[in-house]
C-alpha positions as CSV (number, residue, x, y, z in Angstrom):
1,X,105.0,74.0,106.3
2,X,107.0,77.3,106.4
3,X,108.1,79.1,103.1
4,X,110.2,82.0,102.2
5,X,107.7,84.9,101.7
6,X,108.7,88.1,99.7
7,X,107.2,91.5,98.8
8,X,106.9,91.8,95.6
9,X,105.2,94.7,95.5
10,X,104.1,98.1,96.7
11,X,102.2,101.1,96.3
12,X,101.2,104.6,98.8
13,X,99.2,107.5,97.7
14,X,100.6,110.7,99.4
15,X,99.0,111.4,102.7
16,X,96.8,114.1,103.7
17,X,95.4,116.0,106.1
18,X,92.0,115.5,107.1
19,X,89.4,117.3,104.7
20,X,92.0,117.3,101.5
21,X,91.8,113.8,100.9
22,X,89.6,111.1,98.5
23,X,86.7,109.3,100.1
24,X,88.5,106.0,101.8
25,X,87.9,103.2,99.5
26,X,89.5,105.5,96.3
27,X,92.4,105.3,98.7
28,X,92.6,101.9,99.5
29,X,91.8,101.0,95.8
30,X,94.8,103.2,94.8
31,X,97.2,102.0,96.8
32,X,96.2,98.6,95.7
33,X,96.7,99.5,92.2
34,X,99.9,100.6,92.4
35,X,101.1,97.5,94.4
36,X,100.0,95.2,92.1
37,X,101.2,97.2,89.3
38,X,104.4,97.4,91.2
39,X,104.8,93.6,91.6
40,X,103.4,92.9,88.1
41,X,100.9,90.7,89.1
42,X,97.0,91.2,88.2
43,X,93.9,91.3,91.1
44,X,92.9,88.0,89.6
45,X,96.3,86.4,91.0
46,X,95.7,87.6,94.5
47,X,94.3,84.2,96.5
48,X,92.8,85.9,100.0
49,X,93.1,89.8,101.0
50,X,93.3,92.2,104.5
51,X,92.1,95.2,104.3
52,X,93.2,97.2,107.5
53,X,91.5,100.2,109.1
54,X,90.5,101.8,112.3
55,X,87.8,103.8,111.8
56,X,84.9,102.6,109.5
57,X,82.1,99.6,109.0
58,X,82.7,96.4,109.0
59,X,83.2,95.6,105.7
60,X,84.9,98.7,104.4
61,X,88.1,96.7,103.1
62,X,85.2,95.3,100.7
63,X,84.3,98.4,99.6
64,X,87.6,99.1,98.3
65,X,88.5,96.6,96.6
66,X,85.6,96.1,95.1
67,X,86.7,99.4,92.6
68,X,90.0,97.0,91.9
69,X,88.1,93.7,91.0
70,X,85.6,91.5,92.3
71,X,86.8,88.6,91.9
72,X,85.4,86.1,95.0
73,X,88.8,86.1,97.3
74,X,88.2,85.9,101.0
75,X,88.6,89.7,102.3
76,X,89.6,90.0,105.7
77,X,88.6,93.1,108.0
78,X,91.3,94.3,110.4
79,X,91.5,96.5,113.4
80,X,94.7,96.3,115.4
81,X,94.5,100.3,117.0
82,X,97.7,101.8,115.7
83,X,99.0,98.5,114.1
84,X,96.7,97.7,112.2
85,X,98.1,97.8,108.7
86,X,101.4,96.0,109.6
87,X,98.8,93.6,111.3
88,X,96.8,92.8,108.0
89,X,100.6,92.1,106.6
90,X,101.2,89.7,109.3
91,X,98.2,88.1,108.4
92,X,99.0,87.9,104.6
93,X,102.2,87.0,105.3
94,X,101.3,84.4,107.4
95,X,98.9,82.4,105.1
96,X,101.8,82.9,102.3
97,X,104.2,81.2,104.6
98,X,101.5,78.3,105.8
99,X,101.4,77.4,102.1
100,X,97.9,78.9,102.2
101,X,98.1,80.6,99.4
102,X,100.7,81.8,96.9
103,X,99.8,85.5,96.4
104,X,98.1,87.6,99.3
105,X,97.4,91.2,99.6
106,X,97.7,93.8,102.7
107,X,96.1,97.1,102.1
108,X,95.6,99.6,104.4
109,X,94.0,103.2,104.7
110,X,92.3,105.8,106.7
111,X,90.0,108.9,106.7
112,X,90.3,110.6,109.6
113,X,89.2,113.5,111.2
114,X,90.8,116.6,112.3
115,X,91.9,116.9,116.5
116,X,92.3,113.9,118.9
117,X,91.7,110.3,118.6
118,X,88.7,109.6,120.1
119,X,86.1,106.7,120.2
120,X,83.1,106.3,118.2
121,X,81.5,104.2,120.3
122,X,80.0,106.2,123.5
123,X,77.6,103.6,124.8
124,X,80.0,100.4,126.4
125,X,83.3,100.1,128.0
126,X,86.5,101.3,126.4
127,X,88.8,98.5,125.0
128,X,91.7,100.9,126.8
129,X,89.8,101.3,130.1
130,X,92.6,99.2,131.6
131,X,95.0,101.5,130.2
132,X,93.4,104.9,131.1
133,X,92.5,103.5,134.5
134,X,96.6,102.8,135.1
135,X,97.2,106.3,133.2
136,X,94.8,108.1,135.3
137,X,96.8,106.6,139.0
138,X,100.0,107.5,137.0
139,X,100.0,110.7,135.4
140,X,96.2,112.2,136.8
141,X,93.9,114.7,134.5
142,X,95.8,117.2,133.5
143,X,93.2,120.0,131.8
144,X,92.5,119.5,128.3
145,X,95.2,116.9,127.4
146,X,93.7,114.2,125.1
147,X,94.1,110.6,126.5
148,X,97.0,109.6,123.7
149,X,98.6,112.9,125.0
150,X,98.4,111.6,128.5
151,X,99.7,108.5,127.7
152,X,102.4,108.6,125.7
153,X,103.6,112.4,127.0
154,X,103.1,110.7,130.6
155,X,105.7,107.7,129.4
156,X,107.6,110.5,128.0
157,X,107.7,112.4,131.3
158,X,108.5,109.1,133.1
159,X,111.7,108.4,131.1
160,X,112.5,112.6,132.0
161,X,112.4,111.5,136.0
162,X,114.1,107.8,135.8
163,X,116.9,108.9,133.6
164,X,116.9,112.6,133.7
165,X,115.8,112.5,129.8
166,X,115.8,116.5,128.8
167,X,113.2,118.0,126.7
168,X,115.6,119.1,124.3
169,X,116.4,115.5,123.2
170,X,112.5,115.2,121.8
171,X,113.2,118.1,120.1
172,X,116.7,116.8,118.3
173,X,114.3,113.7,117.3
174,X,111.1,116.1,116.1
175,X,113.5,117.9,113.9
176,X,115.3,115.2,112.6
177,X,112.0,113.8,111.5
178,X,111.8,117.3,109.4
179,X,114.6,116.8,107.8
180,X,113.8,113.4,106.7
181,X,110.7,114.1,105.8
182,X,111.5,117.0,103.1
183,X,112.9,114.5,100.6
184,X,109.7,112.1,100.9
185,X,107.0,113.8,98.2
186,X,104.7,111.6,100.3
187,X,104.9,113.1,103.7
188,X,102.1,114.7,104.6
189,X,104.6,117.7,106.2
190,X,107.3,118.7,104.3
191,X,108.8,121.5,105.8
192,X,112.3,121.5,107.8
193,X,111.7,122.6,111.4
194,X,115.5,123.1,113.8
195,X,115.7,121.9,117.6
196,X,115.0,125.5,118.5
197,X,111.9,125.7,116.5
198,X,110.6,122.8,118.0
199,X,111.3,124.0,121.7
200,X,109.4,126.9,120.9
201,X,106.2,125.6,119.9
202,X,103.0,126.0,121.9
203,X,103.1,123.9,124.8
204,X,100.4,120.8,125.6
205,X,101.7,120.3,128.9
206,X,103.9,122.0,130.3
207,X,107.8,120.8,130.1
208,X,106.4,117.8,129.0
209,X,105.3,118.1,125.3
210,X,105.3,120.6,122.7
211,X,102.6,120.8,119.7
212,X,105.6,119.7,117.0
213,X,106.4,116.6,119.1
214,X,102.8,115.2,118.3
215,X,102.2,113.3,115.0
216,X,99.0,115.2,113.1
217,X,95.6,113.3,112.1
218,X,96.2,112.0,108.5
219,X,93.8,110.5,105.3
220,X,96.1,107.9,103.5
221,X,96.4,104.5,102.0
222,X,99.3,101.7,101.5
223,X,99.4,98.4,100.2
224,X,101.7,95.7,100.0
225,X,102.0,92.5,97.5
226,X,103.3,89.3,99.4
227,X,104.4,86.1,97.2
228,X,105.7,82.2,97.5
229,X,109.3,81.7,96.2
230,X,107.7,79.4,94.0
231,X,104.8,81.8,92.7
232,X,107.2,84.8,92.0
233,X,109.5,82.2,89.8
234,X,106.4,80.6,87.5
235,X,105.5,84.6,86.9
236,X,108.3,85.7,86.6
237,X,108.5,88.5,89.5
238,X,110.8,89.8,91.7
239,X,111.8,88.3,94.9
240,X,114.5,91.0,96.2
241,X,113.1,92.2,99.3
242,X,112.4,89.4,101.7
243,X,110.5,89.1,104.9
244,X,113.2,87.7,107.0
245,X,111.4,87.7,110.4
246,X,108.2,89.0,111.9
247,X,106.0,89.1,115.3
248,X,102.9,90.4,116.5
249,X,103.1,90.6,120.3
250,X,100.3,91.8,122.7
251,X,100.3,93.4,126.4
252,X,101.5,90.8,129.0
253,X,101.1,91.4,132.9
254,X,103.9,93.9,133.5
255,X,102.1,96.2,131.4
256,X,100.3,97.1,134.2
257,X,101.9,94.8,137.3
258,X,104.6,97.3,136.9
259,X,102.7,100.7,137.3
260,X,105.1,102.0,134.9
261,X,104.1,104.1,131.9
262,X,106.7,103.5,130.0
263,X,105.6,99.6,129.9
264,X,101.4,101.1,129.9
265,X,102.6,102.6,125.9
266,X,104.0,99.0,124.8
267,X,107.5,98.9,125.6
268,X,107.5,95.0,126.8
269,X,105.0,94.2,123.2
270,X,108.2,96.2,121.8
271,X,111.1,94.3,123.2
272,X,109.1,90.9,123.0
273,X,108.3,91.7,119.6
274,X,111.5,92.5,118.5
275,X,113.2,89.5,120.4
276,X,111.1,87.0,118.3
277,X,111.6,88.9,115.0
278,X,115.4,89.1,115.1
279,X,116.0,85.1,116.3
280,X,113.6,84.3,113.2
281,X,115.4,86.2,110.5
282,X,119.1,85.4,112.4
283,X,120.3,88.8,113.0
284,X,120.5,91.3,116.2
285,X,120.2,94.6,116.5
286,X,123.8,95.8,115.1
287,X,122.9,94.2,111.9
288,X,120.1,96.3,110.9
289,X,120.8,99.4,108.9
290,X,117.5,101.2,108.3
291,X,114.1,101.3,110.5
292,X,110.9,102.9,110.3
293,X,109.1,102.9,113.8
294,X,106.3,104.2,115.7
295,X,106.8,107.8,116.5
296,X,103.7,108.8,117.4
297,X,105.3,111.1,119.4
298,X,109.0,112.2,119.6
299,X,108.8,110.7,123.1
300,X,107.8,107.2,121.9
301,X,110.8,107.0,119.1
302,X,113.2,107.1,122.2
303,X,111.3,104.5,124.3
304,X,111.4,102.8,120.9
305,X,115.6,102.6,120.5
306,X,115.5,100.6,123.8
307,X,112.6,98.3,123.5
308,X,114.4,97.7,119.8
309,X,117.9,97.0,122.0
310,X,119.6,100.0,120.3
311,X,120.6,102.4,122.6
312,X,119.4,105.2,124.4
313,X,119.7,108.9,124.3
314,X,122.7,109.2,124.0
315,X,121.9,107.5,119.9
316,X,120.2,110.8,119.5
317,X,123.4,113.5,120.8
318,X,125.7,111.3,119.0
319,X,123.4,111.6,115.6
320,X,123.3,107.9,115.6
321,X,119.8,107.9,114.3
322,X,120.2,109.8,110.8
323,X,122.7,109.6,108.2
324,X,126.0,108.8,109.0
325,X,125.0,107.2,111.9
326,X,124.6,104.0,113.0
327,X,121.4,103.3,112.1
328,X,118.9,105.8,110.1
329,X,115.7,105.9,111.9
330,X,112.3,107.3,109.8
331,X,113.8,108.1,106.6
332,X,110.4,108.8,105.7
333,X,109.9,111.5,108.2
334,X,108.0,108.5,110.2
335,X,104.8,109.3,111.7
336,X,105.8,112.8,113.0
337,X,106.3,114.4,109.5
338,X,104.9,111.5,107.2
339,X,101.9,111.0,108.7
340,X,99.8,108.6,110.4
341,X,96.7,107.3,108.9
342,X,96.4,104.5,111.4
343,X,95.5,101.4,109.4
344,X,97.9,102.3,106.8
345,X,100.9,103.2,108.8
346,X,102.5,99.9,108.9
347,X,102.1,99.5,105.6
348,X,103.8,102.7,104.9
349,X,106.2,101.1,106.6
350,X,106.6,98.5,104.7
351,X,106.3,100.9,101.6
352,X,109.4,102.5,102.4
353,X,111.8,99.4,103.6
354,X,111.1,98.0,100.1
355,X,112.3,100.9,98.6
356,X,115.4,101.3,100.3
357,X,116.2,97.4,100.0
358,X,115.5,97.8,96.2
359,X,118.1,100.8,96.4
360,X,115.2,102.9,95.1
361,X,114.0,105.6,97.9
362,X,116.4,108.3,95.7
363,X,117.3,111.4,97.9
364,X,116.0,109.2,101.4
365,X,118.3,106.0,100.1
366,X,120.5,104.8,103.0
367,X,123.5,103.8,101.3
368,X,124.5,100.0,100.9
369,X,120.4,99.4,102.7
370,X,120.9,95.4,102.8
371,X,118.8,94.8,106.9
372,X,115.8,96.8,107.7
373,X,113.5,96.9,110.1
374,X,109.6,98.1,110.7
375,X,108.0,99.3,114.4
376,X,104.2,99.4,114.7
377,X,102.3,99.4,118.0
378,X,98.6,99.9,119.0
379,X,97.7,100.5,122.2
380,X,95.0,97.8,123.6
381,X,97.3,96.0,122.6
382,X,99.5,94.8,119.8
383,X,102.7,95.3,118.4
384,X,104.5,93.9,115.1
385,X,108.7,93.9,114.3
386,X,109.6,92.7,111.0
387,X,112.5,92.5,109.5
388,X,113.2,92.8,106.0
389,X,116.3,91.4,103.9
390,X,117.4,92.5,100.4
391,X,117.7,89.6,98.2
392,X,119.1,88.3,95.2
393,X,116.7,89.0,92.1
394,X,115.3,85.0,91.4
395,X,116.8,83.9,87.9
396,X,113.6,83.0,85.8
């Protein structure tokens, strides 16, 4: 059984850097509030839940919405690395469509700490050792660069020596980030930064990566509302926004068979992701209008345009990625300016495409929004496209 699944509603607190935000479970129970205030709906209505996060016990999503209701749902954990809240909606999503359930909930949040990601757990084997063994033969030690740095950086710096990438095009996308960024009251950095700015930051490694060109350590929370066809018309809620097409992919042998960083940061999970996603919801790339992906750093947006079968650089010289453009790429300010509080950053995601398929983002609004489509990868692996659809409000 397969049904037609739309997002009825949303909600997202504004992020925060680390030590200025609410303890995690006000987060997640805020979000959560203003999703299913959004959608109209009441806790009681949701059938199961997924609470994602990274960092935290095993039963945190519990904790949070526990402050919303307690109402005896199933509550499912998740921990996806970086795509973990867009993981908790392909899980919500999916029991919607399976005919499940009729009313599901993805929430996602995380309190992080300031400086690099780093593991908890000190005392076993990294789920990543694969991948830091394969970026340690690619891209070595350099002093003091965090292991995301190295990886990601190192893809960065591979894409510079295949295709003679310059440095100056991670800069174009970091400041276009800015720019988004400053009309999103959510975005954890607000301020407009040019190319040249950019450029002139402190350098992590040298001609490689500057400090702007990193996304920061954020606390922050998003939530999403999912719903039958069939539940949205006895209750009378919207069904405008429409997951047309999604897919979580994970690492397959050329990650590493290759010894190419490019593929070690997720670029196959990308294109195979993206492959299934579009044949589902029966469009291609040239269809889509607006997209939030991962931009951890500027470095991965680029990769990003090709796993997504857009185009290269030259997208970013020709302004192809920003108003007026082709497509319009993080018209949140994406991870680089918004934020990324890893469980909730797919659901961010999904925060924002529902807006501008409702025609309601105000000063971000891509005009005439109708295709959109959301990017999340976590290293380890896994990766999730989906693509959204505007629809036609149900007559009730």
């Amino acid at each position: 059984m397969s049904r037609k699944v739309f997002v009825a509603g949303v909600g997202m607190i504004a992020f925060r850097k680390p030590g200025t935000s609410e303890p995690y479970d006000v987060m997640g129970a805020s979000a959560v509030r203003e999703a299913l205030a959004d959608a109209g709906v009441d806790y009681a209505d949701v059938q199961q839940a997924y609470a994602g996060y990274v960092y935290g016990d095993s039963t945190c999503g519990q904790k949070a919405l526990y402050r919303v209701g307690m109402t005896g749902i199933p509550v499912i954990n998740v921990n996806n690395n970086c795509a973990t809240g867009s993981s908790a909606l392909f899980l919500a999503r999916q029991a919607v469509q399976s005919g499940a359930v009729d009313c599901a909930l993805a929430v996602g949040f995380e309190f992080m700490g300031p400086g690099a990601l780093r593991s908890v757990w000190t005392d076993r084997a990294s789920a990543l050792e694969r991948a830091l063994d394969m970026t340690d033969e690619l891209v070595g030690r350099p002093e003091g660069l965090s292991n995301a740095i190295r990886q990601f950086a190192g893809a960065g710096m591979a894409h510079m020596k295949k295709y003679g990438t310059k440095l100056e095009t991670f800069a174009k996308i970091r400041a276009k980030a800015s720019r988004h960024a400053a009309h999103n009251p959510l975005a954890v950095f607000r301020n407009v930064v040019s190319t040249d700015d950019v450029m002139a930051a402190p350098m992590l490694w040298d001609g490689v990566l500057t400090r702007l060109m990193a996304c920061p350590p954020t606390c922050g929370a998003a939530a999403a509302v999912v719903v039958s066809e069939a539940f949205a018309r006895k209750h009378g809620l919207r069904t405008d926004v429409l997951i047309a097409g999604q897919a979580l992919t994970t690492d397959q042998p050329s990650t590493y068979d290759t010894k190419d960083m490019i593929r070690v940061v997720g670029f196959d999970m990308t294109r195979s992701a993206a492959k299934f996603a579009y044949e589902q919801a029966g469009v291609g790339p040239e269809d889509i209008d607006v997209i939030e992906l991962h931009d951890c750093f500027a470095q991965n947006e680029l990769l990003t345009y090709e796993g997504l079968g857009l185009c290269g650089e030259r997208l970013v010289q020709d302004g192809h990625n920003t108003y007026g453009g082709k497509w319009v790429v993080n018209p949140s300010g994406g991870l680089l300016s918004k934020g990324h509080p890893l469980g909730a950053t797919g659901l961010a995601q999904c925060y924002e495409m529902t807006r501008q398929l409702r025609g309601t983002a105000e000063q971000r609004q891509v005009e005439g929004a109708k295709v959109a489509l959301a990017h999340n990868v976590g290293l380890g692996g896994a990766c999730v496209v989906t693509v959204y659809k505007a629809a036609q409000r149900a007559t009730l």
